[in-house]
C-alpha positions as CSV (number, residue, x, y, z in Angstrom):
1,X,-20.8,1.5,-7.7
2,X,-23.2,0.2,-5.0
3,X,-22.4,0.1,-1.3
4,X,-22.4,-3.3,0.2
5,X,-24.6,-2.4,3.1
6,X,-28.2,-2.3,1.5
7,X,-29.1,1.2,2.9
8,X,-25.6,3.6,2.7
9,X,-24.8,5.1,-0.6
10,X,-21.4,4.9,-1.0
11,X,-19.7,7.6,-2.1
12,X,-18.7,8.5,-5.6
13,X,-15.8,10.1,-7.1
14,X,-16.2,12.2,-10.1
15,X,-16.5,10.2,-13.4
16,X,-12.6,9.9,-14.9
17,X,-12.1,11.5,-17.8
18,X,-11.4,8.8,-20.1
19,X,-14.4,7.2,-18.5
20,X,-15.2,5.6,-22.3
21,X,-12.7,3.8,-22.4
22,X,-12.9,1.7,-19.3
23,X,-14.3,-0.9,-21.2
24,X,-11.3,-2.4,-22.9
25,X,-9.0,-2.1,-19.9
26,X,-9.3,-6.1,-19.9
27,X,-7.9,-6.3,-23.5
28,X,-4.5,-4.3,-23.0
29,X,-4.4,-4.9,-19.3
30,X,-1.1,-6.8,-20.5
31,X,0.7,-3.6,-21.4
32,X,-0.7,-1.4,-19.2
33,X,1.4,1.5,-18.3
34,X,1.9,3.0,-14.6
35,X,2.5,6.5,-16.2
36,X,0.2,9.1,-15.0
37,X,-0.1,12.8,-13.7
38,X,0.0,13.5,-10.0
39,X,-3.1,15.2,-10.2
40,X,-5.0,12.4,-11.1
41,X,-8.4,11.3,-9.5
42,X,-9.4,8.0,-8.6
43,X,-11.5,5.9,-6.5
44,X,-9.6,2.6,-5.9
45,X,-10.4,0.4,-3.4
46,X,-8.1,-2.3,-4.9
47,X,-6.3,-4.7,-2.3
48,X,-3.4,-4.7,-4.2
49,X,-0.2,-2.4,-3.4
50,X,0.2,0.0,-5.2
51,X,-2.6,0.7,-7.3
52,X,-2.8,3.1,-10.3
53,X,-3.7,6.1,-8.8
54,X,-6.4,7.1,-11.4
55,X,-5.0,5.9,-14.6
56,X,-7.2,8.3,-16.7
57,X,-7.2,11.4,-14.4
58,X,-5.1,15.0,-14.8
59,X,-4.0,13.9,-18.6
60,X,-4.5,16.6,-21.2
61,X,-4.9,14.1,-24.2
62,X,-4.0,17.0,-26.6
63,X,-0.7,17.1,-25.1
64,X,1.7,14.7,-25.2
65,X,4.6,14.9,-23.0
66,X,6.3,12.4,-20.5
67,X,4.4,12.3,-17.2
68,X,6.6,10.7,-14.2
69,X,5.0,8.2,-12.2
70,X,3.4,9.1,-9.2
71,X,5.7,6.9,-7.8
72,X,8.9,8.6,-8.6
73,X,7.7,12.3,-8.9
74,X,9.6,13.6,-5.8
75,X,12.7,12.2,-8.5
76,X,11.7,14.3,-11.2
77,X,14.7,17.3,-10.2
78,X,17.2,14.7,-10.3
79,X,19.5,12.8,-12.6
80,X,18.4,9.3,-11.8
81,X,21.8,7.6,-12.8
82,X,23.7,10.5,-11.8
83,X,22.3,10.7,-8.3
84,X,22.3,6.6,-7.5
85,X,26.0,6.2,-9.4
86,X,27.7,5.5,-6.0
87,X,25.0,3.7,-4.2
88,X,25.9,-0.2,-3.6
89,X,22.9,-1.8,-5.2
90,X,20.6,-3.5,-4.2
91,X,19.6,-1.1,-1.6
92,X,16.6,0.9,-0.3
93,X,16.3,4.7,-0.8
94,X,14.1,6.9,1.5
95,X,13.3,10.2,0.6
96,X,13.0,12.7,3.2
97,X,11.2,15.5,1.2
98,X,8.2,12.7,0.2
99,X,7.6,12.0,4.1
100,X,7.6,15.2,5.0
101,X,4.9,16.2,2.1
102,X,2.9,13.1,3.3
103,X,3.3,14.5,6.9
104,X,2.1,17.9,6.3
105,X,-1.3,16.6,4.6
106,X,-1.8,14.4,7.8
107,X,-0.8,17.5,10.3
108,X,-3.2,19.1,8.2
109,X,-5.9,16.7,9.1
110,X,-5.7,16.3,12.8
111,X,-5.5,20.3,12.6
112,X,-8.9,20.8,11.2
113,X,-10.6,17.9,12.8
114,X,-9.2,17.1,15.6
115,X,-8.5,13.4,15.2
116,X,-5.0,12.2,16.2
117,X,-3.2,10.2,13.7
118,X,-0.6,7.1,14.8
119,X,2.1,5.8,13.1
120,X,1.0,2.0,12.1
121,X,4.5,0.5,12.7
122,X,4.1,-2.8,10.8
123,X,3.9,-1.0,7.7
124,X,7.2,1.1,8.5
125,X,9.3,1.3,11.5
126,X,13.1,2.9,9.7
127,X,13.3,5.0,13.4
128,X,15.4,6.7,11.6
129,X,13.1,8.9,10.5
130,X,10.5,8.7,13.8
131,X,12.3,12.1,15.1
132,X,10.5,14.3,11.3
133,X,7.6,12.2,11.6
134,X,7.1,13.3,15.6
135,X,6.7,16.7,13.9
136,X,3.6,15.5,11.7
137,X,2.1,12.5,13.8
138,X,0.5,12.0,17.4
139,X,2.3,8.5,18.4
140,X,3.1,5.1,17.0
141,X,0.6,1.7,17.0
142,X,2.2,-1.2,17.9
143,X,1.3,-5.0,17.2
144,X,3.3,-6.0,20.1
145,X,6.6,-5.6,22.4
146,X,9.2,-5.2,20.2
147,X,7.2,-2.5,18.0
148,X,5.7,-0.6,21.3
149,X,9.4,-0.7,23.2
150,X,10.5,1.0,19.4
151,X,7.8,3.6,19.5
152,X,8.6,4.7,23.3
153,X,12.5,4.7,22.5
154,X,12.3,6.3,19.3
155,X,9.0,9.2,19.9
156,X,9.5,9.2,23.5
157,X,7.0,12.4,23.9
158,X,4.3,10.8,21.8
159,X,1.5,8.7,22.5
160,X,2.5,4.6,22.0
161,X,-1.3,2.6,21.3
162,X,-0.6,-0.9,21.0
163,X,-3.0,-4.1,20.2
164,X,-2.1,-7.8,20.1
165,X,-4.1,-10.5,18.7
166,X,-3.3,-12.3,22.0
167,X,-1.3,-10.7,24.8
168,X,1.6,-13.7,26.1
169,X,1.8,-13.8,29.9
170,X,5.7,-13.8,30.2
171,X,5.7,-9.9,27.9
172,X,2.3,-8.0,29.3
173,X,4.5,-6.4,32.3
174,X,6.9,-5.5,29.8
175,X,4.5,-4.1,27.3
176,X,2.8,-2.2,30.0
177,X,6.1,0.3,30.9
178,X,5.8,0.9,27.2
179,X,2.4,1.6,26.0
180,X,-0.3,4.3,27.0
181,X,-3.3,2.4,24.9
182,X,-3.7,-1.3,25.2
183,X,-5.7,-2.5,22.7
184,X,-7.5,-6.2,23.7
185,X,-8.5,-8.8,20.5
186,X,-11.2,-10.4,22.9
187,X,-13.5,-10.3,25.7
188,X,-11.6,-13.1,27.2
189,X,-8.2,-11.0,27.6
190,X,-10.4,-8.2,28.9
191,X,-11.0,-9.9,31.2
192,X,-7.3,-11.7,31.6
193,X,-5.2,-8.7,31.3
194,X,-7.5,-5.2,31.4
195,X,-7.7,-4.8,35.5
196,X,-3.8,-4.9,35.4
197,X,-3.7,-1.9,32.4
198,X,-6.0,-0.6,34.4
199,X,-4.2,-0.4,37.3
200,X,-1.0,0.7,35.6
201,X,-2.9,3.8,34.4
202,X,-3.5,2.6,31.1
203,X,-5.9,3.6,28.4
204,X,-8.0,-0.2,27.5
205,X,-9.7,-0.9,24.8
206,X,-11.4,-3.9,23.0
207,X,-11.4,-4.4,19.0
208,X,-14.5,-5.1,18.1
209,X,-15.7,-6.8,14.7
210,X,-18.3,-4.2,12.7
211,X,-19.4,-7.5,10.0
212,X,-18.7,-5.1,7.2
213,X,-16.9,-5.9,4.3
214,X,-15.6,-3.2,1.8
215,X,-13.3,-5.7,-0.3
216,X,-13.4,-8.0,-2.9
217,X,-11.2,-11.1,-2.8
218,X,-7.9,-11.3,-0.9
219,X,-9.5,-12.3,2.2
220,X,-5.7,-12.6,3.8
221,X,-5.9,-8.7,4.1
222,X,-9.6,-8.6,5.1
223,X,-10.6,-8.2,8.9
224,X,-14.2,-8.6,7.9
225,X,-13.7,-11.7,6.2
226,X,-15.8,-15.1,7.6
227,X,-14.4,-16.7,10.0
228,X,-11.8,-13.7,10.8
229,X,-10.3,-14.0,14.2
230,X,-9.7,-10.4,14.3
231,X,-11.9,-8.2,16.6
232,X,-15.7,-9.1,18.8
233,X,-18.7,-9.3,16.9
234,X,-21.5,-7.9,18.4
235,X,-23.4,-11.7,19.2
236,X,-20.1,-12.3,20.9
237,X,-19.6,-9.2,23.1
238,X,-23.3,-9.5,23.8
239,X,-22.9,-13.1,25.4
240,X,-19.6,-12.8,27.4
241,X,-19.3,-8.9,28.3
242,X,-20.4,-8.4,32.0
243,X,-20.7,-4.9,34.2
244,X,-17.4,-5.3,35.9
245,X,-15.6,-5.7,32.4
246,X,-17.2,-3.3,30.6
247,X,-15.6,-0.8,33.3
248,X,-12.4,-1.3,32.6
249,X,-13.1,-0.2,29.1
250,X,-12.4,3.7,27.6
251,X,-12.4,3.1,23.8
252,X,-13.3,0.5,21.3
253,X,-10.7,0.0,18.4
254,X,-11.9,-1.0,14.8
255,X,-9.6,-2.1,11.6
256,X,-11.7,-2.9,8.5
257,X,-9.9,-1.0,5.5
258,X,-6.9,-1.6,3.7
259,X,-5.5,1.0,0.9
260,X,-8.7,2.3,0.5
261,X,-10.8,5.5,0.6
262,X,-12.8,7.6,2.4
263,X,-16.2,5.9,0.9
264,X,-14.8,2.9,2.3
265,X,-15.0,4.4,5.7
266,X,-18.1,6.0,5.8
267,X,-19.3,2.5,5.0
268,X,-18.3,0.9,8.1
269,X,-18.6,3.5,10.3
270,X,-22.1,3.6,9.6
271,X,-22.2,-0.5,10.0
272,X,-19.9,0.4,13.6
273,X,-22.7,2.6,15.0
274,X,-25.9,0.4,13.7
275,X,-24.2,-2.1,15.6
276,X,-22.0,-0.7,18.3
277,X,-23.2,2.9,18.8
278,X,-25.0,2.4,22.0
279,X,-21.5,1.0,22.9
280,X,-19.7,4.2,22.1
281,X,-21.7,6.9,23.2
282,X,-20.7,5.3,27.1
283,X,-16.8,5.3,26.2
284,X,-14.1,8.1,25.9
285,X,-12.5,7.3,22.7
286,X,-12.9,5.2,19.3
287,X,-10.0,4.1,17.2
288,X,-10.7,3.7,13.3
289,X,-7.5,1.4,12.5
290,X,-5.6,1.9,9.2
291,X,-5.8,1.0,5.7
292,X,-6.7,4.7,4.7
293,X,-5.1,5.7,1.7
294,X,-4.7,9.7,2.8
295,X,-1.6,10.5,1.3
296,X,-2.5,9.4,-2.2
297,X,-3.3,11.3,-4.8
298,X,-7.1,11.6,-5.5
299,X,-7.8,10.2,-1.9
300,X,-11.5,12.2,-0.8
301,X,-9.8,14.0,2.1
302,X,-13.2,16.1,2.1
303,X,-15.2,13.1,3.1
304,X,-12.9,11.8,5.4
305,X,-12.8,15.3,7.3
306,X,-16.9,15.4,7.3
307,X,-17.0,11.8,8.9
308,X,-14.1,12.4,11.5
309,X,-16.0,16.1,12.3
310,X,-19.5,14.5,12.0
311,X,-18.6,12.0,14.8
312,X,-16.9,14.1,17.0
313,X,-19.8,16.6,17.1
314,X,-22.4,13.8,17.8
315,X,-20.5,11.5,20.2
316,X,-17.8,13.4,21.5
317,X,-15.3,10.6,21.0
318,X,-11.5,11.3,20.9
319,X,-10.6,9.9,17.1
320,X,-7.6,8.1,16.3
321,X,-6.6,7.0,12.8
322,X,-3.5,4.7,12.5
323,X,-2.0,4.6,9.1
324,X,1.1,2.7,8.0
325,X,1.0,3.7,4.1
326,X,-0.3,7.1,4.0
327,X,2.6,8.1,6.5
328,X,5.0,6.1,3.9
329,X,3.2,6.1,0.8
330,X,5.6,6.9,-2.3
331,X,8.6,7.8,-0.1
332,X,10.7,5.2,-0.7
333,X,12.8,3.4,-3.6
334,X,14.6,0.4,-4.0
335,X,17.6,0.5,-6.6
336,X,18.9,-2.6,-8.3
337,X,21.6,-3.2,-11.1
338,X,21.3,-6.0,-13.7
339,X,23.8,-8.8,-13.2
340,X,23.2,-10.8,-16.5
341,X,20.4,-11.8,-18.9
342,X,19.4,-14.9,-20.0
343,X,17.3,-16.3,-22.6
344,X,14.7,-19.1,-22.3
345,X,11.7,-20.2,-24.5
346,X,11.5,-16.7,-26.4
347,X,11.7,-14.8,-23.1
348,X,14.6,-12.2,-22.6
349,X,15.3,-12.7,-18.7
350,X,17.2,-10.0,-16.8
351,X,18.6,-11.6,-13.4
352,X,18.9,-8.4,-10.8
353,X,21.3,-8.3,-7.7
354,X,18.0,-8.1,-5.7
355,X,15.4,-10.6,-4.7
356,X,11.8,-10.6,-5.0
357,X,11.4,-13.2,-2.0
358,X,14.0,-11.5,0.2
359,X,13.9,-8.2,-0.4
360,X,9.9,-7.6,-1.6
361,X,8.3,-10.4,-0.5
362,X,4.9,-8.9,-0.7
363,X,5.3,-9.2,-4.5
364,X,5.3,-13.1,-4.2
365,X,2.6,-12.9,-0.8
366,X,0.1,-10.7,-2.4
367,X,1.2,-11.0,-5.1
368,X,1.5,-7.8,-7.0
369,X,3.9,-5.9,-9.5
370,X,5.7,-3.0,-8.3
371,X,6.4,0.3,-10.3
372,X,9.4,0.8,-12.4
373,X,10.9,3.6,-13.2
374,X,10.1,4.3,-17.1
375,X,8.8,0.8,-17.6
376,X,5.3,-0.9,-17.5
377,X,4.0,-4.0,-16.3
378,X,3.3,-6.8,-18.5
379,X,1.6,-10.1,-19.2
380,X,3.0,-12.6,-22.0
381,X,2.7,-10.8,-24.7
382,X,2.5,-14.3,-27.2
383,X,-1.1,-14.4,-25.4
384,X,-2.0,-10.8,-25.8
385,X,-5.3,-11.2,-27.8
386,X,-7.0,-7.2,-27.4
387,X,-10.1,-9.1,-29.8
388,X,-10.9,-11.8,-27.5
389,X,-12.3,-10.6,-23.7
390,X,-11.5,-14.2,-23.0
391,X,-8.2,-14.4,-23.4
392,X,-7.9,-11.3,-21.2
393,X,-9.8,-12.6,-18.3
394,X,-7.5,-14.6,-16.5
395,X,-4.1,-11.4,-17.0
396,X,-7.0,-9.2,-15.8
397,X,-7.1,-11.6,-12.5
398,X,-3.4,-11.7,-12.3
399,X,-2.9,-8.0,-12.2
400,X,-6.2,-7.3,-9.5
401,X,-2.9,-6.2,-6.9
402,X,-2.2,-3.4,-10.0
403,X,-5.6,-1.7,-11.9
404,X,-7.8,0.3,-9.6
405,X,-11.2,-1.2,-8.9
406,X,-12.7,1.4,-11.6
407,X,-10.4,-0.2,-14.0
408,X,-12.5,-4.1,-13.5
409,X,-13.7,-5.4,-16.9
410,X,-17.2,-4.0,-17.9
411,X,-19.8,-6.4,-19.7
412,X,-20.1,-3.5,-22.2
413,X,-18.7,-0.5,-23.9
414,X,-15.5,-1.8,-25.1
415,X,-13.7,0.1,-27.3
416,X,-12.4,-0.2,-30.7
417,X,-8.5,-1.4,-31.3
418,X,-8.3,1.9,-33.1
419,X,-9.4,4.5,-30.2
420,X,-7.1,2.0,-27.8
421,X,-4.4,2.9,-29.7
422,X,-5.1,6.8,-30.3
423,X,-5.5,6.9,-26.3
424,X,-2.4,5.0,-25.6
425,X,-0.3,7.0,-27.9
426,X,-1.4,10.1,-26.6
427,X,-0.7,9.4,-22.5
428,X,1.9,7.2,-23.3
429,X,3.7,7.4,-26.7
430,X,6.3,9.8,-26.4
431,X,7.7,7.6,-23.1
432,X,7.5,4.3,-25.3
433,X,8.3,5.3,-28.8
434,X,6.9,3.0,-31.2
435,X,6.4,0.4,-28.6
436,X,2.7,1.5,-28.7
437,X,2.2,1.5,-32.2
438,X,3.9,-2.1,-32.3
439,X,1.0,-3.2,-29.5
440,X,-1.5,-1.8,-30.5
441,X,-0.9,-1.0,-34.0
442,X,-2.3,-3.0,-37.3
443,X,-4.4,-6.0,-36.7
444,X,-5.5,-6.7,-33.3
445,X,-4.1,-10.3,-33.3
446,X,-0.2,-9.8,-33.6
447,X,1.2,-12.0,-31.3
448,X,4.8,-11.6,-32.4
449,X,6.0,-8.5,-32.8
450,X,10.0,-8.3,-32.8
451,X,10.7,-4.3,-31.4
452,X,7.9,-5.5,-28.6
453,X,9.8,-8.5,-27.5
454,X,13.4,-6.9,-27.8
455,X,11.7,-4.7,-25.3
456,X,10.1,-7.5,-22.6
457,X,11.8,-8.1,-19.7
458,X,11.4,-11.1,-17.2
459,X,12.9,-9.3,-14.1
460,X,14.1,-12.2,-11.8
461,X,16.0,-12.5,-8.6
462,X,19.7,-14.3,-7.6
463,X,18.5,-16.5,-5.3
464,X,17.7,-20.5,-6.4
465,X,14.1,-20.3,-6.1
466,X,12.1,-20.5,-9.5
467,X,10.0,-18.7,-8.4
468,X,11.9,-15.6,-7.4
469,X,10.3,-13.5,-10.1
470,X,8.8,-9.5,-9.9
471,X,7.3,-9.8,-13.6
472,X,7.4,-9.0,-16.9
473,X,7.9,-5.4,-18.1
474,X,7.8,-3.7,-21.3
475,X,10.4,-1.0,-21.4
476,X,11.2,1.8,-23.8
477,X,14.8,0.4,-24.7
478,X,16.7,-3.1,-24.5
479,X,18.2,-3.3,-20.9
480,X,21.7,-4.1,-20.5
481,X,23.8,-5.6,-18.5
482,X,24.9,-3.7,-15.2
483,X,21.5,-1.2,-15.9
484,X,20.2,0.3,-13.0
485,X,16.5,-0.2,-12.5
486,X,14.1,1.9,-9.7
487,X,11.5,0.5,-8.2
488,X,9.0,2.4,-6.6
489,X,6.8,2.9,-3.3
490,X,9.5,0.6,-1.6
491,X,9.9,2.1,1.9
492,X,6.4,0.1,2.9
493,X,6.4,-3.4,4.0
494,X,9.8,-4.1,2.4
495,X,12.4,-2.9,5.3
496,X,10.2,-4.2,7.8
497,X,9.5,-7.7,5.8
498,X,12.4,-8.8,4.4
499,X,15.0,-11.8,5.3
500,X,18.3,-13.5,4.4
501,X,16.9,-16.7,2.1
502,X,19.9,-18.6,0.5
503,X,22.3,-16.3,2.3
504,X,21.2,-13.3,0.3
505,X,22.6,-10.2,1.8
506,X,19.8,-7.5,3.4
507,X,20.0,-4.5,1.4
508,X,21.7,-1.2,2.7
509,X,19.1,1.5,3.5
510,X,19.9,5.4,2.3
511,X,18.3,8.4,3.1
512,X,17.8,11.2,0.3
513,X,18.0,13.9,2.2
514,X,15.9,17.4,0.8
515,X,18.9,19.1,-0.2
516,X,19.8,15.8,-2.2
517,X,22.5,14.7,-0.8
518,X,22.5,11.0,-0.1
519,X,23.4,9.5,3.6
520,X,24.0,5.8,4.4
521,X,21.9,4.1,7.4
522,X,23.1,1.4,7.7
523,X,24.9,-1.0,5.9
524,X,24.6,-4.6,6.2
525,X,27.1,-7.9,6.7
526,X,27.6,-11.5,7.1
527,X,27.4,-10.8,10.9
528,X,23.8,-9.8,10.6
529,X,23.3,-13.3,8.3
530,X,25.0,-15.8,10.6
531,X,23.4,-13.8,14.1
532,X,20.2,-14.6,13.7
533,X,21.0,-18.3,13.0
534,X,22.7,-18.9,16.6
């Protein structure tokens, strides 16, 4: 892998252990299973959410036995229908033992580097659970009022950073009684509303654009991207920054990464100081955005410490990391009960009691496929072709928001239908039964296997849009009506994103406490459709 700045190496992870078979991930990308071990190692730098946290990594392949997904492993004590048997579905589970695991590793970190970590709000804001994460974190980051007033209210004693693409006249008094780090998106409200912060005894700061992209595609999620309106290139701070300005400044604030690791990181930090370092070395503080991936498993923490110490040492900069997924990452559920299945064209469709586009929406946004409990993410298995690299191409596309960047098609190397099979049989074949010997099995060009397809699920939502649709999944039985179903890695940018479409009620939000007992949050009504309408 190449850094995309001509003179950094970027950082390599270990080669996976199934490194050989890389080659064919294209070709059975349409059945690929989210199964792994939570010690597995990866270097993914995918935009999409979540990715498969080192498919080939931790997996003994002379032992076959059912690994839970990473997604569900805080589950594995627990009788899934058992413990969700009373829940009103669809609702939203968090699970206070997964934050508080995330929580330690990031205590950890500001520990031994001294860098303060921030809650990134947008991500996750259930305040709910602001009073245990006070015990890990430093403070919130806030995209605006509402999210800043939240932080204040909810971790009074912590630090509240906020930054606003644009600042609105009739809220900056407001946002000031709030917030102890104002963050300014350009040189122009600097300039409009720093000397005021300033006054008030505020921290200021400017986001600043380093021109370095570490992503591929999905330019929505990209800060980097052309064109981005997101942060100061240097040409532009050059031409309008002035002395009396640049006074009012005590930090600079970049936000480059998204779900990615520390290689990532040292990328842009290295671009940051080429370009802003005589900048920094004049100011008190630097703030290195979000978008790490800390919490996940296989994430370089090593690296990430190095940089955060390395920069410390030669600048003496305050470091602030703000987060939303690591603090959140795999600490949340969202449980759901089949309501009927349908039948259309050859496809067995289960309709679900929640919605993609009201509940998930960053299925249908991104789009991506989220992890199910004991089942795996599919494409249409009448085009499944593991022969033909062609005919894989464009499912490979469609699941970019699901394989790790490791896991991109290579030009070479691909591996035999044979091997596929003994590998897929051996990490997965005790959790899909013959499932994997129907796929993969006998000639490579079955289309139509019967046990495969009695298997294939279109999960759908109630609502009347068409497109209201998580995916197809290949599970290791034949659903049912009234099922329940677990999706994973649900407490991020669900809660926070969802809405009422077609009068579709908001789901109720639990908390799984450590000792396992379950306690509603809150529950939701009519009321809470019809307010927000007038």
């Amino acid at each position: 892998m190449q850094a995309k700045v001509a003179d950094v190496a970027c950082f390599q992870q270990p080669p996976h252990p199934h490194e050989h078979i890389t080659g064919a991930l294209p070709h059975f990308v349409a059945v690929l299973p989210v199964i792994i071990s939570s010690e597995a190692d990866c270097d993914c730098k995918t935009m999409g959410r979540p990715p498969l946290y080192g498919l080939w990594g931790g997996v003994n392949r002379n032992v076959k036995r059912r690994h839970m997904q990473v997604q569900f492993k805080n589950l594995e004590k627990y009788n899934i229908e058992e413990l969700f048997k009373n829940v009103k579905t669809p609702c939203y589970i968090l699970d206070e033992a997964a934050f508080m695991k995330n929580g330690e590793i990031l205590k950890s970190l500001q520990e031994e580097t001294g860098a303060k970590v921030l809650l990134a709000e947008k991500a996750f804001s259930n305040f709910t659970l602001f009073p245990l994460l006070s015990q890990y974190l430093a403070g919130t980051e806030a995209s605006g009022l509402f999210e800043a007033r939240l932080g204040r209210e909810e971790m009074p004693d912590k630090e509240v950073h906020v930054f606003s693409a644009a600042f609105r006249d009739d809220e900056f008094a407001e946002v000031l009684k709030y917030a102890d780090h104002i963050v300014f998106n350009s040189v122009h409200q600097l300039k409009k509303f720093g000397p005021i912060a300033k006054k008030a005894g505020k921290e200021v700061g400017l986001r600043i654009n380093p021109e370095c992209s570490t992503q591929e595609g999905h330019e929505i999620y990209d800060p980097c991207a052309p064109g981005s309106r997101l942060g100061v290139t240097r040409e532009v701070f050059d031409k309008e920054m002035d002395k009396e300005t640049f006074s009012l400044l005590s930090g600079l604030h970049f936000h480059t990464l998204c779900e990615q690791d520390a290689d990532a990181l040292e990328i842009t930090v290295k671009a940051f100081f080429r370009k802003f370092g005589d900048v920094a070395k004049k100011l008190k503080w630097l703030n290195m955005g979000g978008g790490h991936h800390i919490t996940r498993p296989g994430y370089n923490l090593p690296l990430l410490k190095k940089i955060l110490t390395e920069i410390h040492k030669k600048y003496g900069l305050q470091l602030y990391l703000e987060p939303g997924e690591a603090v959140a990452l795999n600490a949340g559920y969202l449980a759901t009960r089949v309501l009927d299945i349908v039948h259309n064209s050859g496809h067995n469709i289960a309709v679900l009691d929640m919605s993609a586009a009201c509940h998930t929406p960053d299925v249908i946004e991104m789009p991506y496929m989220p992890p199910l409990l004991n089942a795996c993410p599919i494409t249409d298995t009448e085009t499944v072709d593991p022969s033909t690299e062609a005919n894989a191409s464009s499912d490979a596309q469609s699941f970019k928001s699901v394989i790790s960047h490791d896991a991109q098609p290579h030009k070479s190397g691909a591996t035999t239908p044979d091997a596929l099979t003994e590998t897929m049989s051996d990490l997965f074949g005790d959790v899909f039964g013959d499932a994997i010997d129907d796929i993969f099995g006998g000639a490579p060009n079955t289309d139509h296997n019967p046990v495969t397809r009695s298997r294939t699920f279109r999960l759908a939502g109630p609502s009347c849009l068409a497109g209201d649709v998580i995916g197809n999944y290949l599970f290791d039985h034949v659903l049912k009506r009234d099922e329940l179903l677990l999706f994973g890695d649900m407490a991020i940018y669900s809660i926070c994103k969802n809405n009422t479409f077609n009068g579709i009620p908001l789901p109720s939000i639990y908390l799984l406490k450590q000792d396992g007992d379950l306690e509603l949050i809150k529950e939701f009504s009519y009321d809470d459709f019809k307010g927000r309408l007038g």
